[in-house]
C-alpha positions in Angstrom: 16.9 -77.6 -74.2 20.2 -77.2 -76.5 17.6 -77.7 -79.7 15.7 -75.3 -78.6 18.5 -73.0 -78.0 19.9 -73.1 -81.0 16.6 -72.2 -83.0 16.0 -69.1 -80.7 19.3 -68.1 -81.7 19.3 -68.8 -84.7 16.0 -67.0 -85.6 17.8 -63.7 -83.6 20.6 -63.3 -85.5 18.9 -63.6 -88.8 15.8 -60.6 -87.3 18.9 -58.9 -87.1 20.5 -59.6 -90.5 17.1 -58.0 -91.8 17.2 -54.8 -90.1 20.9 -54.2 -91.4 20.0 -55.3 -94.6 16.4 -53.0 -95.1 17.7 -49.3 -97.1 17.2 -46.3 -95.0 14.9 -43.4 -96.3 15.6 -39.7 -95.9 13.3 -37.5 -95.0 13.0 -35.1 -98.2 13.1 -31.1 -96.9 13.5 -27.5 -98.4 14.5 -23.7 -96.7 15.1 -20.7 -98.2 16.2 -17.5 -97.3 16.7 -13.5 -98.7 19.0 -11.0 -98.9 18.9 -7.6 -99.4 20.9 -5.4 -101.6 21.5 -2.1 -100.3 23.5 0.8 -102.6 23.6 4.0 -101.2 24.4 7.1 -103.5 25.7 10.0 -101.9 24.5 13.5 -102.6 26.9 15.9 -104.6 26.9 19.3 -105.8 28.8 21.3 -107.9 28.7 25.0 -109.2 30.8 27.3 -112.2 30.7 30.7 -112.4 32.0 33.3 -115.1 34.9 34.8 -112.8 35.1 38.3 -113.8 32.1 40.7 -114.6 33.2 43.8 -116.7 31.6 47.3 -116.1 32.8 49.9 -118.4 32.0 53.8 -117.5 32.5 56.7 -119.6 30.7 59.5 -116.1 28.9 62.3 -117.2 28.1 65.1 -114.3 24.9 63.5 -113.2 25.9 59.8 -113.9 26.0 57.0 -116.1 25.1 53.5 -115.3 26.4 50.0 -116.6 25.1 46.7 -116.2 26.7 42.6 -116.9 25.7 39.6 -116.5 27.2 36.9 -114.3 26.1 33.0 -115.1 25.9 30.5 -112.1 25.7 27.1 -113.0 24.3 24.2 -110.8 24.6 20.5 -110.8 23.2 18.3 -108.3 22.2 14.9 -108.0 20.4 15.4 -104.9 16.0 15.0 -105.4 15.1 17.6 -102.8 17.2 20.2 -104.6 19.3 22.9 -103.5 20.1 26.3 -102.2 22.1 29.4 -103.8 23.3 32.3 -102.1 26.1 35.2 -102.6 28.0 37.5 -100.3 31.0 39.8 -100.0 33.9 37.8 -99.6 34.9 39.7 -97.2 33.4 42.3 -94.6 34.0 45.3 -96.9 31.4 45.7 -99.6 33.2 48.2 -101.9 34.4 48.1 -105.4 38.2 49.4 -104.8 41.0 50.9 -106.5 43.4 52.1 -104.4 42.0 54.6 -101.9 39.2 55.4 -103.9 35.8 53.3 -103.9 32.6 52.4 -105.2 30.2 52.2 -101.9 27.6 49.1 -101.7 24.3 50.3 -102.8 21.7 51.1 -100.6 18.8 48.6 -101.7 17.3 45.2 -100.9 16.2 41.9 -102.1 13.1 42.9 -101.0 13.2 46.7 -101.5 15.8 47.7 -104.5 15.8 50.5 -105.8 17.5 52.5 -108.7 20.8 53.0 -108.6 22.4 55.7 -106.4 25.6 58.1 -107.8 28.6 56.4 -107.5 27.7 52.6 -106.2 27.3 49.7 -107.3 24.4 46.4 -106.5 23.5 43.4 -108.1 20.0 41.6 -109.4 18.6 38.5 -110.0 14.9 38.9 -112.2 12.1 38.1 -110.4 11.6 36.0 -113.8 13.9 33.2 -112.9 12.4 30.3 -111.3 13.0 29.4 -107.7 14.3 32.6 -106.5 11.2 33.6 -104.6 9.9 36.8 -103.4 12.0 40.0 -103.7 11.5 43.4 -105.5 13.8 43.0 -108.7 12.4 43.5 -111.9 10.9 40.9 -114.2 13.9 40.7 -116.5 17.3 42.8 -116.8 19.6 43.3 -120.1 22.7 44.9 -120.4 23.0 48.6 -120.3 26.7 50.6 -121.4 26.9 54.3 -120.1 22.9 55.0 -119.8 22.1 58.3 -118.7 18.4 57.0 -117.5 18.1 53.9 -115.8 15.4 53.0 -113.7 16.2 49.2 -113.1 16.8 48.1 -109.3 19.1 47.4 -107.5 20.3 46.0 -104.2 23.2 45.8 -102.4 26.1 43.1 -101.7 25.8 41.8 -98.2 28.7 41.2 -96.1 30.3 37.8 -96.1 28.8 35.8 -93.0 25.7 37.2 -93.8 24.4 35.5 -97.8 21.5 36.7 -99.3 19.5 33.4 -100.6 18.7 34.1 -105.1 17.4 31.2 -105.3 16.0 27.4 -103.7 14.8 24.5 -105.8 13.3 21.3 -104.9 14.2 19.1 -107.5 17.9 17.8 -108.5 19.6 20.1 -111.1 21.2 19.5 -114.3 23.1 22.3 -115.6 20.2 24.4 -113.5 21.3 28.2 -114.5 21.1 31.6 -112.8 21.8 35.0 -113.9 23.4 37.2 -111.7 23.2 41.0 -112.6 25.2 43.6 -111.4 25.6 47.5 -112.1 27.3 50.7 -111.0 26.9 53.9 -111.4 29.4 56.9 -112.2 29.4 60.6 -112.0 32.8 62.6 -113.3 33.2 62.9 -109.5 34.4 59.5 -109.4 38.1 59.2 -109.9 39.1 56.8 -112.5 40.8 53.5 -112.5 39.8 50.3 -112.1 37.7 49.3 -109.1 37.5 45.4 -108.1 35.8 43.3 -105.1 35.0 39.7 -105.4 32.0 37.7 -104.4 30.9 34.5 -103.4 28.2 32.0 -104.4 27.5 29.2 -102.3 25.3 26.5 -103.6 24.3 23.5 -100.6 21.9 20.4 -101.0 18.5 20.9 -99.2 
């Protein structure tokens, strides 16, 4: 029995010895995975004007007009494009000097007409692309002391109520407008210099 014994023990230990000794295999494996790179660009706008328009009158008895030109200029990176509009900066729509006054002429976008005695409007031709419908002409130059004009006119709107010139639908580089404004003077109108100021407001669509 102790023979015996010794072999069954014997051939244990080394079954053993053969299991520690065989090498271990890996399973081989692979994962993958993806991220995603996100970078947002905000929309931005900006806008220059020319600051000051100058209209020189020399009245006669039944009226003179001159006319300038005001550039607006557009910059926007965003792709449905933008919106420009102007108004009064403030709720009184006369050109001012002193007491005395140049009233807001009587015309629309839509319905301007020639210039009354002693007012004053502004125009944007019906030329220039994305302004729309209105009534303006098809293109304005400068006039200095005419004593027949028939170009048209409309009238500044009060601030809290901007008139749109012009929408686009693209993003703008260096887009340009023309803004043209007028007035008319009889020798009724007393002399000096007569100022208002407007605003353009330019916003992404």
């Amino acid at each position: 029995m102790k023979r015996n014994t010794k072999i069954t023990s014997f051939v244990t230990v080394a079954s053993l010895a053969a299991v520690v000794a065989s090498p271990i295999v890996a399973s081989a494996a692979s994962t993958t995975a993806n991220t995603t790179i996100n970078a947002s660009v905000g929309s931005v706008i900006s806008m220059t004007t020319g600051t000051t328009v100058a209209l020189s009158l020399t009245p006669t008895g039944s009226g003179v007009v001159t006319s300038a030109s005001d550039t607006v200029t557009v910059n926007t990176n965003n792709t449905t494009g933008y919106n420009l509009t102007v108004a009064d900066s403030d709720a009184t729509t006369t050109l001012a000097s002193g007491g005395n006054t140049f009233t807001a002429h009587s015309g629309t976008k839509t319905a301007p007409t020639a210039l009354a005695n002693n007012t004053w409007g502004f125009a944007v031709a019906t030329g220039t692309t994305g302004i729309g419908t209105n009534g303006f002409d098809a293109s304005y130059s400068a006039e200095s002391n005419a004593t027949s004009s028939a170009t048209k006119w409309a009238g500044m709107p009060a601030t809290g109520s901007p008139m749109l010139l012009k929408s686009t639908t693209t993003a703008a580089t260096n887009d340009t407008t023309t803004v043209w404004y007028a007035a008319k003077a009889t020798t009724a109108q007393p002399n000096g210099t007569y100022t208002d100021t407007v605003t353009y407001t330019a916003t992404t669509n």
